[in-house]
C-alpha positions as CSV (number, residue, x, y, z in Angstrom):
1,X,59.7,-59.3,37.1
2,X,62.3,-59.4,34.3
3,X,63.3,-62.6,33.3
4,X,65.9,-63.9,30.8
5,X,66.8,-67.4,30.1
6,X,69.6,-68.6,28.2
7,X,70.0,-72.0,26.5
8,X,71.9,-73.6,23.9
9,X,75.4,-74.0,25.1
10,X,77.9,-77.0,25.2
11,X,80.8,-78.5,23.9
12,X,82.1,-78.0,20.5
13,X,85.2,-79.1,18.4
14,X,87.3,-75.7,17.4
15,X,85.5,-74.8,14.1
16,X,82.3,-75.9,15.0
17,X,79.2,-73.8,15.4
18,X,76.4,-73.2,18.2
19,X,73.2,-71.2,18.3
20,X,72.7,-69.7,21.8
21,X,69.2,-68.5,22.7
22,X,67.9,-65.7,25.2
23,X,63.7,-66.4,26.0
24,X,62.8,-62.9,28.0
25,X,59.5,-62.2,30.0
26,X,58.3,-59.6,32.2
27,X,58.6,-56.7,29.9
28,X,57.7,-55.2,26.2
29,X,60.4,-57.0,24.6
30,X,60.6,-55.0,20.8
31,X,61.1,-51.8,23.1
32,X,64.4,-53.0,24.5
33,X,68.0,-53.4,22.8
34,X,69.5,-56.7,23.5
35,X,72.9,-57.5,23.9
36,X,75.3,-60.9,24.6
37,X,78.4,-60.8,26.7
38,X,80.6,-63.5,28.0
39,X,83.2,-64.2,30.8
40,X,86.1,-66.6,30.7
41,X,87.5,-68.6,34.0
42,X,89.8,-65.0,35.5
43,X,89.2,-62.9,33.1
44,X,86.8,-59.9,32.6
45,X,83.3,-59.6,31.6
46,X,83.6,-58.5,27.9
47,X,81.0,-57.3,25.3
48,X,80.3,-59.5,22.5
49,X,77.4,-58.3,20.5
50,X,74.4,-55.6,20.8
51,X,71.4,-55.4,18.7
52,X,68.7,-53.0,18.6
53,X,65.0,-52.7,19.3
54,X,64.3,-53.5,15.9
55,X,66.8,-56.2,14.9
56,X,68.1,-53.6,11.8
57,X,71.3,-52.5,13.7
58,X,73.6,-54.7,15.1
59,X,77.0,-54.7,16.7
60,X,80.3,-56.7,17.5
61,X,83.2,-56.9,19.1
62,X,86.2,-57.1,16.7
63,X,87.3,-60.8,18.6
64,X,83.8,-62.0,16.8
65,X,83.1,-59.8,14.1
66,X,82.1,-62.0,11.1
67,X,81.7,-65.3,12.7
68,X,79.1,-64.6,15.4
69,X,75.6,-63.0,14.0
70,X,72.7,-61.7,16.7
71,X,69.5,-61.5,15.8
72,X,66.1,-61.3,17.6
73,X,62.5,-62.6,16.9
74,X,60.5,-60.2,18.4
75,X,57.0,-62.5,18.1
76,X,58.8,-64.9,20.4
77,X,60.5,-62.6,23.0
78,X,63.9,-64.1,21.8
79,X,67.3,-62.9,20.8
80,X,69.7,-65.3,19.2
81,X,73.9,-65.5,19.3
82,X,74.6,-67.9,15.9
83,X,78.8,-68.6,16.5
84,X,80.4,-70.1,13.9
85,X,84.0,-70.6,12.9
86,X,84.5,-71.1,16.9
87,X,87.8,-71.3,18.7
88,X,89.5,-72.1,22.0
89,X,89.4,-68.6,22.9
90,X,85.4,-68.3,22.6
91,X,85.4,-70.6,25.7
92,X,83.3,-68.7,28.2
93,X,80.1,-68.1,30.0
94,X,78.4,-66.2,27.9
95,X,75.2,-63.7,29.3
96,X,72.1,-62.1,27.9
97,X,71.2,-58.6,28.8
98,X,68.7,-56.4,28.2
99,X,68.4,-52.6,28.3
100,X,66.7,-48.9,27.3
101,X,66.7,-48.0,23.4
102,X,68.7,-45.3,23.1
103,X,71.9,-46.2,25.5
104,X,74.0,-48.6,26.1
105,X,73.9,-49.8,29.5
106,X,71.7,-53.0,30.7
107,X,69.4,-53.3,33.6
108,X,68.7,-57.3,33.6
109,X,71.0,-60.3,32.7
110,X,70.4,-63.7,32.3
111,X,72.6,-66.5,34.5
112,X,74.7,-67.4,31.7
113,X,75.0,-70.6,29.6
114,X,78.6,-72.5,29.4
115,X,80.6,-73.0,25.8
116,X,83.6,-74.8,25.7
117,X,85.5,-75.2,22.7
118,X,87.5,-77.7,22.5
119,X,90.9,-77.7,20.1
């Protein structure tokens, strides 16, 4: 049984920063990519960042490219979403997912954790 756990969310001032965490159990985690996603009240489910098995490749969507950072500690089974410079628009649920080196899709997601941004 997969399991992925996010923590770490809130309410922050526009500017401020929050570290999101992911804990995962249930399967090898340094075999697995690991990505963060989000989804605001009506809108979409949009991507927000990917990382590899590794932790030596990332990627971003423009909207957070070079104030969000992923990373991952493999030793602890966790991935990490560091958001800084935030804004109104970053207010969303925002999801961990996990999935098969070597694509891009994701076979297990976490239940979210809320950030609001306040302005």
């Amino acid at each position: 049984q997969v399991q992925l756990v996010e923590s770490g969310g809130g309410l922050v001032q526009a500017g401020g920063s929050l570290r999101l965490s992911c804990a995962a159990s249930g399967r090898t985690f340094s075999l697995y990519a690991m990505g963060w996603f989000r989804q605001a009240p009506g809108k979409e489910r949009e991507f927000v960042a990917r990382i590899n098995r590794s932790g030596a490749i990332t990627y971003y969507a423009d909207s957070v490219k070079g104030r969000f950072t992923i990373s991952r500690d493999n030793a602890k089974n966790t991935v990490y979403l560091q958001m800084n410079s935030l804004k109104s628009e970053d207010t969303a649920v925002y999801y961990c997912a996990t999935g098969p080196a070597g694509g891009y899709e994701y076979d297990y997601w976490g239940r979210g954790t809320q950030v609001t941004v306040s302005s």
